[in-house]
TIRO-2110 file (N, C-alpha, C; in Angstrom, 1 decimal):
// TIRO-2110
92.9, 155.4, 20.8, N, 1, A
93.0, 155.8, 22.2, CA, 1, A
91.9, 155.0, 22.9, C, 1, A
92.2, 154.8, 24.3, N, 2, A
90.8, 154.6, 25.0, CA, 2, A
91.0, 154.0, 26.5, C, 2, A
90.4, 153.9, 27.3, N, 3, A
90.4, 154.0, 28.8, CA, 3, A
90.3, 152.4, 28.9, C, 3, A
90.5, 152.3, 30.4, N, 4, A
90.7, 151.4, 31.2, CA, 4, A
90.3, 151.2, 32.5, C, 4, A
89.5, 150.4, 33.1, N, 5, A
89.8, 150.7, 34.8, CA, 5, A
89.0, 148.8, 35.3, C, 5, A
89.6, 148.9, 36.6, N, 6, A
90.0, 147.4, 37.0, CA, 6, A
89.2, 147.9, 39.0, C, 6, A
88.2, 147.4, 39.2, N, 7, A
87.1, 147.6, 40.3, CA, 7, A
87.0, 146.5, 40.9, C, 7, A
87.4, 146.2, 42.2, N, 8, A
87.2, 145.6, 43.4, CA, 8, A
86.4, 145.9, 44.1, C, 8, A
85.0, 145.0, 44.6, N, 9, A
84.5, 145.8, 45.6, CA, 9, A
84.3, 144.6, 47.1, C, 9, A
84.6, 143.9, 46.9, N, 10, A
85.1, 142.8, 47.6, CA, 10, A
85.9, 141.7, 47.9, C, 10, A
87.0, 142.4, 47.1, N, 11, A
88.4, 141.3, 47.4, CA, 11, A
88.5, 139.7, 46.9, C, 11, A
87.0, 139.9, 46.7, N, 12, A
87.0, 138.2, 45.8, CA, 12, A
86.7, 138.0, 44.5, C, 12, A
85.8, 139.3, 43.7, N, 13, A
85.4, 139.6, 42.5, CA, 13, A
86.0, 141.0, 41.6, C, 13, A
86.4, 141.1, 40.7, N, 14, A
86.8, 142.2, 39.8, CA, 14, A
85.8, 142.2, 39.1, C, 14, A
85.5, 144.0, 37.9, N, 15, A
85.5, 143.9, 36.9, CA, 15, A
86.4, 144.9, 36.8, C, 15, A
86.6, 144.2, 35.3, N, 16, A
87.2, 145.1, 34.0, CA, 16, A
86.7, 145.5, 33.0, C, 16, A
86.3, 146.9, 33.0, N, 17, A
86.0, 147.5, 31.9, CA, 17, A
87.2, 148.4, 31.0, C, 17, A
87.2, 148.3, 29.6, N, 18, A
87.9, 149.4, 28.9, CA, 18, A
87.2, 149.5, 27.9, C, 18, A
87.7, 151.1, 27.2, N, 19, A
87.2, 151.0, 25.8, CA, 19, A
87.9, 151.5, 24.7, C, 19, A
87.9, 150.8, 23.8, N, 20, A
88.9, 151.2, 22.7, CA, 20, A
88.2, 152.2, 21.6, C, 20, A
88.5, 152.9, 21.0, N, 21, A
87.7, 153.8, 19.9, CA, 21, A
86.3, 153.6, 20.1, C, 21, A
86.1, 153.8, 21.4, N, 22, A
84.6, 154.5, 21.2, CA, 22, A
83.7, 152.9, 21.6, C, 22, A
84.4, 151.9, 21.4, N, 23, A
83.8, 150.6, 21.6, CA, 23, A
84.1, 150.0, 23.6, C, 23, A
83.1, 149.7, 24.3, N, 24, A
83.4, 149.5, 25.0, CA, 24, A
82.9, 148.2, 25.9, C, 24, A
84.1, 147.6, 26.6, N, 25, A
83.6, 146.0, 26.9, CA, 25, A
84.1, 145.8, 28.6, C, 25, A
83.7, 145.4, 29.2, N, 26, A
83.1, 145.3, 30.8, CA, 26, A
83.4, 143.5, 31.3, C, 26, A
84.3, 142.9, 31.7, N, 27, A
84.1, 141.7, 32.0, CA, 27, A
84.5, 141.6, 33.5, C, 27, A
84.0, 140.7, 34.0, N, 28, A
84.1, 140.0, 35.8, CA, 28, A
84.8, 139.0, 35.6, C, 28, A
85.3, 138.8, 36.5, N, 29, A
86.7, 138.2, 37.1, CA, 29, A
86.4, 137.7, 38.7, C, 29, A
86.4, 136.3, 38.9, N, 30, A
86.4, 135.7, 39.9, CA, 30, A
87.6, 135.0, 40.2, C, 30, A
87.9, 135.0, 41.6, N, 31, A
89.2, 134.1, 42.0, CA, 31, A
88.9, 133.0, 42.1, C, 31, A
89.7, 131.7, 41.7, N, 32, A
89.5, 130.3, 41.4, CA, 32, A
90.3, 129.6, 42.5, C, 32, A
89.4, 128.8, 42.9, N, 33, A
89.8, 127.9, 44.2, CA, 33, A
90.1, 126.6, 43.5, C, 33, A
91.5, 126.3, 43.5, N, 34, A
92.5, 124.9, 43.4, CA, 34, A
91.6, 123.9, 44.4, C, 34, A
91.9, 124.2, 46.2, N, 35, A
91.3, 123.1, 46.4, CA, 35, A
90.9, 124.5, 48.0, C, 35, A
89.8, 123.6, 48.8, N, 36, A
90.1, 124.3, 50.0, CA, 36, A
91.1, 124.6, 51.5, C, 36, A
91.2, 125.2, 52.1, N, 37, A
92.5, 125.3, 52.8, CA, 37, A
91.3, 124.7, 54.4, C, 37, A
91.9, 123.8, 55.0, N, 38, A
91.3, 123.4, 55.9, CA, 38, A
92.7, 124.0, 57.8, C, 38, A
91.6, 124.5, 58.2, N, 39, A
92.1, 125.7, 59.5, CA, 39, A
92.1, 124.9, 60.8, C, 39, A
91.4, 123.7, 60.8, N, 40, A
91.5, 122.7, 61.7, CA, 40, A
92.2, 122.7, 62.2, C, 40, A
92.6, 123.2, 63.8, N, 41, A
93.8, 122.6, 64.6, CA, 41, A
93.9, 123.6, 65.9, C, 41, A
94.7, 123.6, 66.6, N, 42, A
94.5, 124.9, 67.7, CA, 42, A
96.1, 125.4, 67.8, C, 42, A
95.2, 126.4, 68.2, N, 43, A
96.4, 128.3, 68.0, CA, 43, A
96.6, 128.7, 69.0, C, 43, A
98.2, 129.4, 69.2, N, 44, A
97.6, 130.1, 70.2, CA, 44, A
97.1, 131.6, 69.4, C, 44, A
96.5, 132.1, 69.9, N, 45, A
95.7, 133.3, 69.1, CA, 45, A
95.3, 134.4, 70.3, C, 45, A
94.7, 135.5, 69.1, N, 46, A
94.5, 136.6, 69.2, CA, 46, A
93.1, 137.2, 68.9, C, 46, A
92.5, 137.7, 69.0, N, 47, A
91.0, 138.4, 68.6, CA, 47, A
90.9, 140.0, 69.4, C, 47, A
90.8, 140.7, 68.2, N, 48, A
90.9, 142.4, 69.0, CA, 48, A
89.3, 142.6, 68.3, C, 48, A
88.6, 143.4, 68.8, N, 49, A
86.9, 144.2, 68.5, CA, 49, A
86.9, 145.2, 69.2, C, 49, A
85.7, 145.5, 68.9, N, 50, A
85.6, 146.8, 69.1, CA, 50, A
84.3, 147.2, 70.1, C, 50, A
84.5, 147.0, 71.6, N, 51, A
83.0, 146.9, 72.2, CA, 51, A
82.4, 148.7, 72.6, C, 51, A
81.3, 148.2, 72.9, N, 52, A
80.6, 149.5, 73.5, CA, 52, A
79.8, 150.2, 72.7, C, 52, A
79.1, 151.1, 72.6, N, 53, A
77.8, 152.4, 71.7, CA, 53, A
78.6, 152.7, 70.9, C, 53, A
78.0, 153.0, 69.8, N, 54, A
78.3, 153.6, 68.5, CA, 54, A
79.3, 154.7, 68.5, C, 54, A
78.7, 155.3, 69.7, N, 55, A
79.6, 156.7, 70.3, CA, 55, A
80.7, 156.6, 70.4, C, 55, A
80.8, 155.3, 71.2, N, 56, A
82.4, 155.4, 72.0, CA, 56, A
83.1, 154.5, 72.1, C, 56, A
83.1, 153.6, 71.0, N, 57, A
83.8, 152.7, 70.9, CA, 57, A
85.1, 152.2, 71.6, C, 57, A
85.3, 151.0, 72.5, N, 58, A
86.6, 150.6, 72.6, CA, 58, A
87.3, 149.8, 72.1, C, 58, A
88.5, 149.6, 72.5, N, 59, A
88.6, 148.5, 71.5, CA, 59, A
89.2, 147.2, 72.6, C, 59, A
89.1, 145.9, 72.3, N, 60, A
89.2, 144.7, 73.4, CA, 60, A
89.8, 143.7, 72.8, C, 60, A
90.7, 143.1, 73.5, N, 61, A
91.7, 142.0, 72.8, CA, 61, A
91.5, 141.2, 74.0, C, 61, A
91.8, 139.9, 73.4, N, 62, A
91.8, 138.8, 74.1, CA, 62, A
92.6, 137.7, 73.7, C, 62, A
93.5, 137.1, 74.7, N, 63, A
94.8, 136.2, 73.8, CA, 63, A
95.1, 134.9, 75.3, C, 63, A
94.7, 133.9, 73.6, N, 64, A
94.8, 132.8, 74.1, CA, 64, A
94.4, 131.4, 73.2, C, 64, A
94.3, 130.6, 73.7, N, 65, A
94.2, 128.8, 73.1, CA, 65, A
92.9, 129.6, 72.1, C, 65, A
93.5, 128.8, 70.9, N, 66, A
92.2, 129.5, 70.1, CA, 66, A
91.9, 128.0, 69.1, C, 66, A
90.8, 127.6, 69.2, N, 67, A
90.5, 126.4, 68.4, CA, 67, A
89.9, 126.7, 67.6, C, 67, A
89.8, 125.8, 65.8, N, 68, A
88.8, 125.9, 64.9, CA, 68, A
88.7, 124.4, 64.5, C, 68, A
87.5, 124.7, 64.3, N, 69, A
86.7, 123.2, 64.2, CA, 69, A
86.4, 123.6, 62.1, C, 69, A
86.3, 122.9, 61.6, N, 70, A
85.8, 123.5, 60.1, CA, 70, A
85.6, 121.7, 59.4, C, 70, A
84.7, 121.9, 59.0, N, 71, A
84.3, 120.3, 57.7, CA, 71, A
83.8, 121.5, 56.3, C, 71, A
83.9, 121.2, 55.3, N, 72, A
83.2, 121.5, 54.0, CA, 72, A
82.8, 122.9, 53.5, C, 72, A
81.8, 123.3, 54.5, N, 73, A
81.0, 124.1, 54.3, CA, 73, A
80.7, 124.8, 55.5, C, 73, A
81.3, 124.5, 57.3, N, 74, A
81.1, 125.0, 58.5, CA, 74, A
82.0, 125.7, 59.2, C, 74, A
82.4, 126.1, 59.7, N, 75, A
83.4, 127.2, 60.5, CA, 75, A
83.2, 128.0, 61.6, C, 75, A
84.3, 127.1, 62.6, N, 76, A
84.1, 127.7, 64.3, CA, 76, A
85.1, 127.8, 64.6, C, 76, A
85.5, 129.2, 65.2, N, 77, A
86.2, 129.5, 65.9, CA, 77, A
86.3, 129.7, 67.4, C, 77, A
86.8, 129.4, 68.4, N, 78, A
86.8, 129.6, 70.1, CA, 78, A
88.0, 130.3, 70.2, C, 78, A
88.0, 131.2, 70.9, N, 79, A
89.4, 132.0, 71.9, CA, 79, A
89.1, 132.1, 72.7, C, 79, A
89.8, 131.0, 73.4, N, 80, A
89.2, 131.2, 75.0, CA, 80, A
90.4, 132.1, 75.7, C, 80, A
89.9, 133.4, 75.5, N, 81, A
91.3, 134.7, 76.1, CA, 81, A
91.0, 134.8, 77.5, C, 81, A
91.7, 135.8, 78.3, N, 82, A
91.7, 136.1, 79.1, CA, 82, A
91.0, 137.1, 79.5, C, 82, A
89.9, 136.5, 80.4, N, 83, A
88.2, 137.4, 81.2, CA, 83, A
87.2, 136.8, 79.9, C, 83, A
87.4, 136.7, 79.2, N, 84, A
86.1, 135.5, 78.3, CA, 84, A
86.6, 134.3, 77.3, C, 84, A
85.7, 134.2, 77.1, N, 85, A
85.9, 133.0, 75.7, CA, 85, A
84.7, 134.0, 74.6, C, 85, A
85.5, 134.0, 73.0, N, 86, A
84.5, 134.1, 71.9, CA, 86, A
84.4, 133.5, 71.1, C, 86, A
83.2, 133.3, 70.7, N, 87, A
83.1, 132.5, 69.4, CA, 87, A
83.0, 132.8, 68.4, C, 87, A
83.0, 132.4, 67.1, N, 88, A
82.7, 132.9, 65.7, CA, 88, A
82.2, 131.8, 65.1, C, 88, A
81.3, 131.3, 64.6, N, 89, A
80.7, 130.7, 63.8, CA, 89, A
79.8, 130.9, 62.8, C, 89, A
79.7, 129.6, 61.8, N, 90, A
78.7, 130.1, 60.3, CA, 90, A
79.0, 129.2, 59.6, C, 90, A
78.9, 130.1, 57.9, N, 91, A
79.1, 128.9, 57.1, CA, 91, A
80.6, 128.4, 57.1, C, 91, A
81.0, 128.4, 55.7, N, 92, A
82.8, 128.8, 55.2, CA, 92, A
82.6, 128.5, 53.6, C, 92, A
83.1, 129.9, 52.9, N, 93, A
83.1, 130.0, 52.1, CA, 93, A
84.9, 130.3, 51.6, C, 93, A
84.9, 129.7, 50.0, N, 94, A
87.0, 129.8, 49.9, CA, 94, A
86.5, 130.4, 48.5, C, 94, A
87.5, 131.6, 47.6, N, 95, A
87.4, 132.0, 46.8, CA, 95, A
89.0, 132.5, 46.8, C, 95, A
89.5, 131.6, 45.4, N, 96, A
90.9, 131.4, 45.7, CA, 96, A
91.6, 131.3, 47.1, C, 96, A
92.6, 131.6, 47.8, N, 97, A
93.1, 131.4, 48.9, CA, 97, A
92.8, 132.1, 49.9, C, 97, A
91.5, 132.8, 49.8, N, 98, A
91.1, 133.6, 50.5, CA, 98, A
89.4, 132.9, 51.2, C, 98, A
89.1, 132.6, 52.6, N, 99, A
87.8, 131.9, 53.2, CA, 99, A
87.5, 133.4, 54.0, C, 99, A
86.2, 132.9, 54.0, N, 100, A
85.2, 134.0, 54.6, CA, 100, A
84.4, 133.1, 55.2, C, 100, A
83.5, 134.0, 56.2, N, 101, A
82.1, 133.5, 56.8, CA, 101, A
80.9, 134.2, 56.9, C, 101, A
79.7, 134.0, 56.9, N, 102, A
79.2, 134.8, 57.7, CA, 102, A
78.3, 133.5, 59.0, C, 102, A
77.9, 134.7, 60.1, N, 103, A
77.3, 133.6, 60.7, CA, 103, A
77.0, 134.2, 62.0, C, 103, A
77.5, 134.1, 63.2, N, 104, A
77.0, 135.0, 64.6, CA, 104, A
78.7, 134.6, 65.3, C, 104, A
78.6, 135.5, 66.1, N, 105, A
79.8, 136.4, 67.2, CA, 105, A
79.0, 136.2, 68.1, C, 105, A
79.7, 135.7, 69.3, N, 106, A
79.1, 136.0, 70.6, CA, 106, A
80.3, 135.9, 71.6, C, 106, A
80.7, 136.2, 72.9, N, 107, A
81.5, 136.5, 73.2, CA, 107, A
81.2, 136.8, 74.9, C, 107, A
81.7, 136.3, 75.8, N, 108, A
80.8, 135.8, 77.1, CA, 108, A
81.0, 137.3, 78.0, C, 108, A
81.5, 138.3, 77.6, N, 109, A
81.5, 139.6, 77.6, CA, 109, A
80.5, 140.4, 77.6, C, 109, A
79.3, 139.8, 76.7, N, 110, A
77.8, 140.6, 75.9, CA, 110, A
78.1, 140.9, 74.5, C, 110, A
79.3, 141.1, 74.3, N, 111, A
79.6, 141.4, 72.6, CA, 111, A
78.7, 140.5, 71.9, C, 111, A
77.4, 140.6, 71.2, N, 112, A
77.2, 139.2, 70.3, CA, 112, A
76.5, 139.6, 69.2, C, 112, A
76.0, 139.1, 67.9, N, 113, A
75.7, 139.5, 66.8, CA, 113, A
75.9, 138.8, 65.7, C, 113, A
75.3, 139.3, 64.8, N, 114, A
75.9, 138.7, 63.4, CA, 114, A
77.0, 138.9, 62.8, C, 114, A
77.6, 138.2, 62.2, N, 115, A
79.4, 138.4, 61.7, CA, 115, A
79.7, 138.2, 60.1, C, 115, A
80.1, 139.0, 60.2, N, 116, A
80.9, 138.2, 58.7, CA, 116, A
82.5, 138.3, 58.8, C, 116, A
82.6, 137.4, 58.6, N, 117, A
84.6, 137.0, 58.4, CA, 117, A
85.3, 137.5, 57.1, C, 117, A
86.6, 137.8, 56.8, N, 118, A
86.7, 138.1, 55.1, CA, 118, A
88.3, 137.6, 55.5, C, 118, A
88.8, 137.5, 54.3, N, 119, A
90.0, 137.5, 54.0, CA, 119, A
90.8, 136.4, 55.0, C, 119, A
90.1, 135.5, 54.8, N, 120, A
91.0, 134.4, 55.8, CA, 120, A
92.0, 133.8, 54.9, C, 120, A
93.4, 133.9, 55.7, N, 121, A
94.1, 133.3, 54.9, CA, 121, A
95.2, 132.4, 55.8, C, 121, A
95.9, 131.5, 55.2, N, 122, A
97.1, 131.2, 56.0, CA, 122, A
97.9, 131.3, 56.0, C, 122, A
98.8, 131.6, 56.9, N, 123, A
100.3, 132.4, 57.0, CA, 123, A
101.6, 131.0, 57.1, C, 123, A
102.6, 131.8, 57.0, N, 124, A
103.3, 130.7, 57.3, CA, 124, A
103.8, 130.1, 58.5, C, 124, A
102.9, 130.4, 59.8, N, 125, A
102.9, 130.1, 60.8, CA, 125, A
101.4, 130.2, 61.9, C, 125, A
100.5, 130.2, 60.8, N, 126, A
99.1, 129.8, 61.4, CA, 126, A
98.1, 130.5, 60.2, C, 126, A
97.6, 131.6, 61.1, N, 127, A
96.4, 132.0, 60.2, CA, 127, A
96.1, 133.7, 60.6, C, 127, A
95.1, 134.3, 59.9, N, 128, A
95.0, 136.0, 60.4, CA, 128, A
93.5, 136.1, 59.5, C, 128, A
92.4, 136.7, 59.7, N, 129, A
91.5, 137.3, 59.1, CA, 129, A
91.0, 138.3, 59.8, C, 129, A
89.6, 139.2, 59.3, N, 130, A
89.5, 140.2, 59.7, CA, 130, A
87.9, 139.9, 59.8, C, 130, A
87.2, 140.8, 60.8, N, 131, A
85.8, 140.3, 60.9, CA, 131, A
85.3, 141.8, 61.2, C, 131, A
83.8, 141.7, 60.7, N, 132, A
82.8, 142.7, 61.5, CA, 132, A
81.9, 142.4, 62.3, C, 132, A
81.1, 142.3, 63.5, N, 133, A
80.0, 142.7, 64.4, CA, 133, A
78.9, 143.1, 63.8, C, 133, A
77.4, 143.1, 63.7, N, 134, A
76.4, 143.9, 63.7, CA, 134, A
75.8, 144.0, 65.4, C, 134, A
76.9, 144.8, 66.5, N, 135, A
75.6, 144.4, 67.3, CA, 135, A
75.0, 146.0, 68.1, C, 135, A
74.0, 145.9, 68.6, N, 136, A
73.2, 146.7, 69.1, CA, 136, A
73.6, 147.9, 68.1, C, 136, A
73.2, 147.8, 66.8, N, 137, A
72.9, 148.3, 65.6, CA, 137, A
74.0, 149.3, 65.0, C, 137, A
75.5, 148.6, 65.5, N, 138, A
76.6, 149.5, 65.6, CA, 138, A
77.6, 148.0, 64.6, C, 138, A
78.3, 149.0, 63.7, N, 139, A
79.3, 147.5, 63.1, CA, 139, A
80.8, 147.6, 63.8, C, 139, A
81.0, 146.9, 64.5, N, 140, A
82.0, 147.0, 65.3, CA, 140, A
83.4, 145.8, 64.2, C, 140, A
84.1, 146.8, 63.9, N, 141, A
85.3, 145.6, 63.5, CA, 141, A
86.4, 145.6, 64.1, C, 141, A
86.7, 143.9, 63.8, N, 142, A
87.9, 143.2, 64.0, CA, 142, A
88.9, 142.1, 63.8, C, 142, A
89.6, 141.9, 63.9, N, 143, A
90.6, 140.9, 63.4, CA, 143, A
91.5, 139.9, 64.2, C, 143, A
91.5, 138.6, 63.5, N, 144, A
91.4, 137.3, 64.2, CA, 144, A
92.8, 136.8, 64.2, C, 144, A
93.6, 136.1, 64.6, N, 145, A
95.2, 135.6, 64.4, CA, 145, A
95.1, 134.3, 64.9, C, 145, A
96.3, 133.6, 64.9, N, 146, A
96.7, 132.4, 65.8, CA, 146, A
98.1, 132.2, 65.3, C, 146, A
99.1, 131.5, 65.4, N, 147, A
100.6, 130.5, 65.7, CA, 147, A
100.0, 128.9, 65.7, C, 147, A
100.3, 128.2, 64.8, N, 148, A
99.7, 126.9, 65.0, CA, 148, A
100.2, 126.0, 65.9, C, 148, A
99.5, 125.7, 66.7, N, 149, A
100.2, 124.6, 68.0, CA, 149, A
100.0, 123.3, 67.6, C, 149, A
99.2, 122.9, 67.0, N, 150, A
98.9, 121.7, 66.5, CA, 150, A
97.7, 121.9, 65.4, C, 150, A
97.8, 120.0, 64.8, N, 151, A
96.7, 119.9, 64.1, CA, 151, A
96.6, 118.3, 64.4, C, 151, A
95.2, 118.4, 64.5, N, 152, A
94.0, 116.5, 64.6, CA, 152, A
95.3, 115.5, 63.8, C, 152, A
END
């Protein structure tokens, strides 16, 4: 007899632990990147967050020409929606087909902060990730889209 269990705590790393007769073994599991997925090109797009006090969150969408700039290792996004333009920038990291960032959110609204990106992936008609906010000591989350209009 003996147990089993399989632990995510960020979507890009597993462990697996089980144990057979009393003997028990624990291995990590990372997702393997083939090659990187390059986001380059402009969208029309979407970006919804979450503004305001810890209290009372709203939530705010904004839709429009959404560009990403990315080389290697960098990652920018612009939506220039309607009543602002926001940006997302930082590094870019790919762990299997899934890219992330971290880096700063700013947003010509006052939304602005540090960010982290997760789960960027591509669809079969653009792209969609999900992001959080650190600002005025509140984590405000939200999530990114586009429709590919072009690419360079």
């Amino acid at each position: 007899m003996g147990t089993v269990s399989f632990l995510s705590r960020d979507g890009y790393t597993v462990t697996l632990t089980y144990t057979i007769d009393g003997v028990s073994i624990s291995k990590n599991y990372t997702r393997f990147t083939l090659n990187n997925l390059n986001f380059t090109g402009t969208y029309y797009g979407s970006i919804v967050y979450e503004t305001g006090g810890c209290s009372s969150p709203t939530a705010t969408a904004r839709t429009g020409q959404t560009t990403i700039t990315q080389s290697a290792n960098a990652l920018t996004i612009v939506v220039q929606g309607s009543g602002a333009t926001c940006t997302l920038s930082g590094d870019y990291k790919q762990s299997g087909s899934l890219g992330g960032s971290t880096g700063n959110f700013s947003c010509t609204d006052g939304t602005s902060g540090p960010m982290v990106l997760a789960g960027m992936q591509m669809t079969a008609v653009g792209f969609t990730a999900a992001f959080a906010v650190n600002a005025q000591q509140c984590n405000l989350p939200g999530a990114i889209s586009g429709i590919l209009l072009s690419r360079p």
